[in-house]
Jmol script that loads the backbone (N, CA, C; Angstrom):
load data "model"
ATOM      1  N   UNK A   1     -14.059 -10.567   9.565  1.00  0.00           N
ATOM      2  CA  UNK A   1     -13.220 -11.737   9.684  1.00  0.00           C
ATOM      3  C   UNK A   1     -11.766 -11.352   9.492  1.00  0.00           C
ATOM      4  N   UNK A   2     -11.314 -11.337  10.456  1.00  0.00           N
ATOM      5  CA  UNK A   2      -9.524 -10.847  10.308  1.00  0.00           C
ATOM      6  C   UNK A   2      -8.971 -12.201  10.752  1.00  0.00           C
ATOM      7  N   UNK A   3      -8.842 -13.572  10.710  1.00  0.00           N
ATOM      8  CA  UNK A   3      -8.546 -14.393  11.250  1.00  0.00           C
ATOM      9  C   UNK A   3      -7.292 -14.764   9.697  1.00  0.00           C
ATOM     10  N   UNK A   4      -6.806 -16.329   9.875  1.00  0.00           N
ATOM     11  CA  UNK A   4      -5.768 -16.180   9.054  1.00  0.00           C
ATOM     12  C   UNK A   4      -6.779 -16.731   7.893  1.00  0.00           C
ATOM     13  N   UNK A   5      -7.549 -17.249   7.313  1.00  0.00           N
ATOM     14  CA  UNK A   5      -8.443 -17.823   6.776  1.00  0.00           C
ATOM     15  C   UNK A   5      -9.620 -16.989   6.367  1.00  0.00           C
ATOM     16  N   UNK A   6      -9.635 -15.566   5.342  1.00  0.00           N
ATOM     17  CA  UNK A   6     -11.033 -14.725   5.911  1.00  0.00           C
ATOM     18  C   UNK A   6     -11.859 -15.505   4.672  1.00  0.00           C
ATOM     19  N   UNK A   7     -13.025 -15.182   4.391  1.00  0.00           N
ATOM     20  CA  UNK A   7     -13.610 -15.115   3.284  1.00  0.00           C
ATOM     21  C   UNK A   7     -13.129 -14.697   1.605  1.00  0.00           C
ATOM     22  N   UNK A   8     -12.453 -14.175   1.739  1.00  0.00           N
ATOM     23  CA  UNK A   8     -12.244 -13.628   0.112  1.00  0.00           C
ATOM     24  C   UNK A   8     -11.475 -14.690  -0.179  1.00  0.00           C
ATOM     25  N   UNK A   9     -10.318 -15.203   0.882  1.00  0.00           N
ATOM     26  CA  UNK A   9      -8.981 -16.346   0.674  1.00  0.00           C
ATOM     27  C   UNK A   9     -10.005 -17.277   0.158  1.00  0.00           C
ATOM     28  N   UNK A  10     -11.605 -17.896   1.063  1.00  0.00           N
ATOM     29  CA  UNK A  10     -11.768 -18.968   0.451  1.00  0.00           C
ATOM     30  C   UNK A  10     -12.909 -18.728  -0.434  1.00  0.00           C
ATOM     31  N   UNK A  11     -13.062 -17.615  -1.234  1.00  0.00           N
ATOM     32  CA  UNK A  11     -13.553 -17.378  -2.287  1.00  0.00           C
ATOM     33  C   UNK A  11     -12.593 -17.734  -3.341  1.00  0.00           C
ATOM     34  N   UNK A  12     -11.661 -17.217  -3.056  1.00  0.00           N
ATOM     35  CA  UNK A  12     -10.562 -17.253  -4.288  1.00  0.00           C
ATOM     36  C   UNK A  12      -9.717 -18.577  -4.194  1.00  0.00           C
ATOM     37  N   UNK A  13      -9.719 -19.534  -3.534  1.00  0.00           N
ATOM     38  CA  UNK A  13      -9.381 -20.672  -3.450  1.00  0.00           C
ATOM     39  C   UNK A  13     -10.533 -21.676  -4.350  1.00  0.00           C
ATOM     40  N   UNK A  14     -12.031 -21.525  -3.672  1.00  0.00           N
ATOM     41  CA  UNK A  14     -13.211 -22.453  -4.563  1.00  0.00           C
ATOM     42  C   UNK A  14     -13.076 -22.319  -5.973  1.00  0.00           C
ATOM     43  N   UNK A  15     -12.892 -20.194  -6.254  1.00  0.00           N
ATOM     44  CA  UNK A  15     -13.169 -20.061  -7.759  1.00  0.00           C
ATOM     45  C   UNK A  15     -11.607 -20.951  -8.455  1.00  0.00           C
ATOM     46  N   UNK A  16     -10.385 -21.097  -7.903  1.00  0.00           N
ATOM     47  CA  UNK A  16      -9.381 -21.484  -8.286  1.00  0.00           C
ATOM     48  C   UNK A  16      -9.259 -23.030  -8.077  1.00  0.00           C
ATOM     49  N   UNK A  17     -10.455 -24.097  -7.506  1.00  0.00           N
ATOM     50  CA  UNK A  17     -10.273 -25.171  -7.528  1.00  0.00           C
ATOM     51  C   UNK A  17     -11.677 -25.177  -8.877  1.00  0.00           C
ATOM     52  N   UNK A  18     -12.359 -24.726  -8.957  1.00  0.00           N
ATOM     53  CA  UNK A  18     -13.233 -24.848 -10.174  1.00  0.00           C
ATOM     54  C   UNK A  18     -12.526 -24.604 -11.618  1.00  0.00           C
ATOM     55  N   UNK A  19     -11.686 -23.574 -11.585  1.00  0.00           N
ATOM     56  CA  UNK A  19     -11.298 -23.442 -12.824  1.00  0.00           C
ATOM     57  C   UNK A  19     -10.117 -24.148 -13.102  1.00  0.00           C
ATOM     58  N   UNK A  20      -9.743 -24.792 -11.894  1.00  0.00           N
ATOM     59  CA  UNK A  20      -8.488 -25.647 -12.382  1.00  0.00           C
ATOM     60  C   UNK A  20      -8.939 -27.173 -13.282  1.00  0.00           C
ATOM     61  N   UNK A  21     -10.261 -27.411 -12.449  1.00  0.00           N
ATOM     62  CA  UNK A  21     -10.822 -28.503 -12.563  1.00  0.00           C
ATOM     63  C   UNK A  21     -11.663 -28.599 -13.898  1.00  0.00           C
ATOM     64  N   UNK A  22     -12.176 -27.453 -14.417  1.00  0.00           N
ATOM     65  CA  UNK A  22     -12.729 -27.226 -15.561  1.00  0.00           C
ATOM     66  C   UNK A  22     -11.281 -27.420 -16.540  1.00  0.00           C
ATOM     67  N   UNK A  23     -10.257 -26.394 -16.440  1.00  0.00           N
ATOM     68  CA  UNK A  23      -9.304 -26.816 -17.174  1.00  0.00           C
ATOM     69  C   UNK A  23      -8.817 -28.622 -17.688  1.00  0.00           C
ATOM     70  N   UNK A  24      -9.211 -28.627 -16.392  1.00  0.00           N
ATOM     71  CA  UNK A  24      -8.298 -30.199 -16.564  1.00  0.00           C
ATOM     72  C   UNK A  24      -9.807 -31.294 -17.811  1.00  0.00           C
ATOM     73  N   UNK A  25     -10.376 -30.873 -17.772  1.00  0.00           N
ATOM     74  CA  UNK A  25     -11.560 -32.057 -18.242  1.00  0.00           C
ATOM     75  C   UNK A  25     -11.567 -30.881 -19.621  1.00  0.00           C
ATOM     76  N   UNK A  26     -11.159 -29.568 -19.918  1.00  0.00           N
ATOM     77  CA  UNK A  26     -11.701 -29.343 -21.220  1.00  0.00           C
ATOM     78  C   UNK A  26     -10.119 -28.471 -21.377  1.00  0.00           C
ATOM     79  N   UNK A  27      -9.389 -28.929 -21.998  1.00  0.00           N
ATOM     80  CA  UNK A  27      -7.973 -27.903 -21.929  1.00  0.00           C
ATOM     81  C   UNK A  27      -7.967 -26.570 -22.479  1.00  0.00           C
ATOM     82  N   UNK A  28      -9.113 -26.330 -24.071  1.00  0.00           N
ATOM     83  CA  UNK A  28      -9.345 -25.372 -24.487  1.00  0.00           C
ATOM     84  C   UNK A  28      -9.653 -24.322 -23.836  1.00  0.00           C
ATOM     85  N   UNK A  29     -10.792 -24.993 -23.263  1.00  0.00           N
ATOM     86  CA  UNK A  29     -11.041 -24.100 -22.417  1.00  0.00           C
ATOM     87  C   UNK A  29     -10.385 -22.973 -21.025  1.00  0.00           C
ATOM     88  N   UNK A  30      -9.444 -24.087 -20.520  1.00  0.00           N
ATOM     89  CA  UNK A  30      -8.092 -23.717 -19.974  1.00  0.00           C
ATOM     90  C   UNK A  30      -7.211 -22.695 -20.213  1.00  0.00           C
ATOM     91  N   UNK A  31      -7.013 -22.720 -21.729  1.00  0.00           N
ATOM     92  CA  UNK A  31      -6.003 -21.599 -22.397  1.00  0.00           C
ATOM     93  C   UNK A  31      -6.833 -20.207 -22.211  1.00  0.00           C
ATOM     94  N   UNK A  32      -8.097 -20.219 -22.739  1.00  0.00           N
ATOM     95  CA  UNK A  32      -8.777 -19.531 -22.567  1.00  0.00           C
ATOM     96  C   UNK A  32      -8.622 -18.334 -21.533  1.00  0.00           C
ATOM     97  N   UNK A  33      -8.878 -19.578 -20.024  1.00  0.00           N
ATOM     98  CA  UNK A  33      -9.149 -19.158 -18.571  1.00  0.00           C
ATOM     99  C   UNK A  33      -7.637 -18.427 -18.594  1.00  0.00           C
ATOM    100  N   UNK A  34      -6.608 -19.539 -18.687  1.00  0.00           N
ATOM    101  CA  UNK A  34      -5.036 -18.606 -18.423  1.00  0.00           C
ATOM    102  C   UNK A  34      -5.109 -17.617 -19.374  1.00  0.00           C
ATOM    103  N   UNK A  35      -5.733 -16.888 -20.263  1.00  0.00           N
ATOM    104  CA  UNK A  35      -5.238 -15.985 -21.373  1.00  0.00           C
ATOM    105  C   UNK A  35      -5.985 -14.886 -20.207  1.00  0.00           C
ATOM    106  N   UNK A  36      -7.398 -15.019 -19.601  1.00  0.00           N
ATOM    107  CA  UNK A  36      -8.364 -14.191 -19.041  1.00  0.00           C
ATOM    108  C   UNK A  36      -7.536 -13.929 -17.763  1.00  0.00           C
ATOM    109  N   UNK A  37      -7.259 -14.676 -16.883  1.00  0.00           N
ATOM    110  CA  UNK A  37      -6.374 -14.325 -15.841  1.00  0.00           C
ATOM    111  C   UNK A  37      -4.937 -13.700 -15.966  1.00  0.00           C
ATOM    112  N   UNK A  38      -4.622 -13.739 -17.119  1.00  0.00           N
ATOM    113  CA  UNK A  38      -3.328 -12.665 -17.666  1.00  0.00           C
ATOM    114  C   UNK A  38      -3.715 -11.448 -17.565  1.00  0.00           C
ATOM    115  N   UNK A  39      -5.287 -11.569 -18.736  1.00  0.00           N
ATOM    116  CA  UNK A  39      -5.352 -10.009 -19.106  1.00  0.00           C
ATOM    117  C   UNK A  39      -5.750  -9.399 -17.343  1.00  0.00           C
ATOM    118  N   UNK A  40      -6.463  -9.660 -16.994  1.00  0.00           N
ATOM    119  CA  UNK A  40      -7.382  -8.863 -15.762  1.00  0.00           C
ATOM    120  C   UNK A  40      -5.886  -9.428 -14.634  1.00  0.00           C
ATOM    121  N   UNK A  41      -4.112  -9.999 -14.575  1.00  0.00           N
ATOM    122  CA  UNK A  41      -3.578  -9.451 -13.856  1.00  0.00           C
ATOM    123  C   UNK A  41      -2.856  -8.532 -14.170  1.00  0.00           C
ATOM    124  N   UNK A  42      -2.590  -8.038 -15.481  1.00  0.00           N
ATOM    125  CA  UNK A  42      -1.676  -6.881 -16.133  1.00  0.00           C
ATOM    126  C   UNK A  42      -3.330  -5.984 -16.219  1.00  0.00           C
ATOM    127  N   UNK A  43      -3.939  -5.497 -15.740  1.00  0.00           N
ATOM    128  CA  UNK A  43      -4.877  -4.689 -15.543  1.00  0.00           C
ATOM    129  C   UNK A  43      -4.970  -4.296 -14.159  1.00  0.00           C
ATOM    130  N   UNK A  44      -5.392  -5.346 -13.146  1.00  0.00           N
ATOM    131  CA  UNK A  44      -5.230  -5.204 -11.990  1.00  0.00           C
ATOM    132  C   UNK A  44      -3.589  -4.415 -11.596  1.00  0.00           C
ATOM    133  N   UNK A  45      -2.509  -4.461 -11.840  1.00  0.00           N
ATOM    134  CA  UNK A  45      -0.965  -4.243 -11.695  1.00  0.00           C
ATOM    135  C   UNK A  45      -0.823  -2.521 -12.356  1.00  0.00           C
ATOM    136  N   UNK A  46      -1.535  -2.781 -13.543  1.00  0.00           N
ATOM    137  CA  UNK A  46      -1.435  -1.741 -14.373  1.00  0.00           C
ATOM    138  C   UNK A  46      -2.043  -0.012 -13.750  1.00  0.00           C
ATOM    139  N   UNK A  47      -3.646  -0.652 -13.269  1.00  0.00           N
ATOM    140  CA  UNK A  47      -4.127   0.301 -12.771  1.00  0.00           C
ATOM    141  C   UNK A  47      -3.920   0.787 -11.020  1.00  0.00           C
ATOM    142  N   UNK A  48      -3.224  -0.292 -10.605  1.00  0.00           N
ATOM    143  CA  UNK A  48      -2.772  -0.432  -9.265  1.00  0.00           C
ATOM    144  C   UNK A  48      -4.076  -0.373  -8.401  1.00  0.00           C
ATOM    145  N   UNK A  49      -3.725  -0.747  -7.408  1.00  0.00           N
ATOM    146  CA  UNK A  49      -4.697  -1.001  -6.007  1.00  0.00           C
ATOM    147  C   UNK A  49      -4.234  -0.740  -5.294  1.00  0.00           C
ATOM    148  N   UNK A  50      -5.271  -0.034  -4.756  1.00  0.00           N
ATOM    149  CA  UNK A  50      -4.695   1.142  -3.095  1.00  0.00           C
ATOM    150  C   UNK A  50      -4.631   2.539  -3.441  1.00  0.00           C
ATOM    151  N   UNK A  51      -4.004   2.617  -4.425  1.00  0.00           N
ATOM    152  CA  UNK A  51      -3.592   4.057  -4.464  1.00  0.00           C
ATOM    153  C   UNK A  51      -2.396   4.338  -4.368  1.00  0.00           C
ATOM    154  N   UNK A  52      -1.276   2.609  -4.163  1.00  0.00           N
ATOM    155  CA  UNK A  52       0.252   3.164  -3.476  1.00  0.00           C
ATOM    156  C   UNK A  52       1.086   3.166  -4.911  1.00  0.00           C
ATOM    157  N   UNK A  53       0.239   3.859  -5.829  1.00  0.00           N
ATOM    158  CA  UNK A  53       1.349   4.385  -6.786  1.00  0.00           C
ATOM    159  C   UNK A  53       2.321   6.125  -6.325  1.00  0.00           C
ATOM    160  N   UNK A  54       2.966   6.657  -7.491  1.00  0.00           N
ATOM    161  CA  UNK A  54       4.018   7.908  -7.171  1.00  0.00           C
ATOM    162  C   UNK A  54       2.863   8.881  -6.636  1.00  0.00           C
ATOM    163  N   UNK A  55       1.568   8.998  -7.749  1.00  0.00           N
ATOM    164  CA  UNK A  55       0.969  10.235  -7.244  1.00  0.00           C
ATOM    165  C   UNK A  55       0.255  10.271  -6.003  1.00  0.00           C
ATOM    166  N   UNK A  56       0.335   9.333  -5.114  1.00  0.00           N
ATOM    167  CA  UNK A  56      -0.583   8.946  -3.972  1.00  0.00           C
ATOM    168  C   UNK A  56       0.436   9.914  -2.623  1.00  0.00           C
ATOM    169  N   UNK A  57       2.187  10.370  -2.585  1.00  0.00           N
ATOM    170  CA  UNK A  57       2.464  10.637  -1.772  1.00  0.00           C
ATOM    171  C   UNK A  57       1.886  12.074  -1.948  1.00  0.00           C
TER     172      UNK A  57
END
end "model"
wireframe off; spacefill off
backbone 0.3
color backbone group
C-alpha cells in the first residue's frame, strides 16, 4: 500500500483515537499514557531509525 492513506497511518490513528478517548473518561490514566509516549519517543529519537545517524555514512 503506497497510496496517501497506508495501513500503519490508520493503525496509528485508531490506536491514537482509543487512547485519547480512554484519557478523556479516566485522566489518570492519561498522565500515565502521556508519561509512556514520552518515554518510548526519547527512545525511539535516541536510538534513531534507519540508520541515518553519523556512523551510517
Amino acid at each position: 500500500m503506497n497510496g496517501p492513506l497506508d495501513l500503519r497511518v490508520l493503525v496509528l490513528l485508531l490506536a491514537g483515537a482509543c487512547a485519547a478517548y480512554i484519557a478523556y473518561l479516566h485522566p489518570s490514566v492519561g498522565v500515565a499514557l502521556l508519561v509512556g509516549v514520552g518515554v518510548v519517543t526519547v527512545l525511539y529519537l535516541l536510538l534513531g531509525s534507519g540508520g541515518g545517524g553519523p556512523s551510517s555514512h
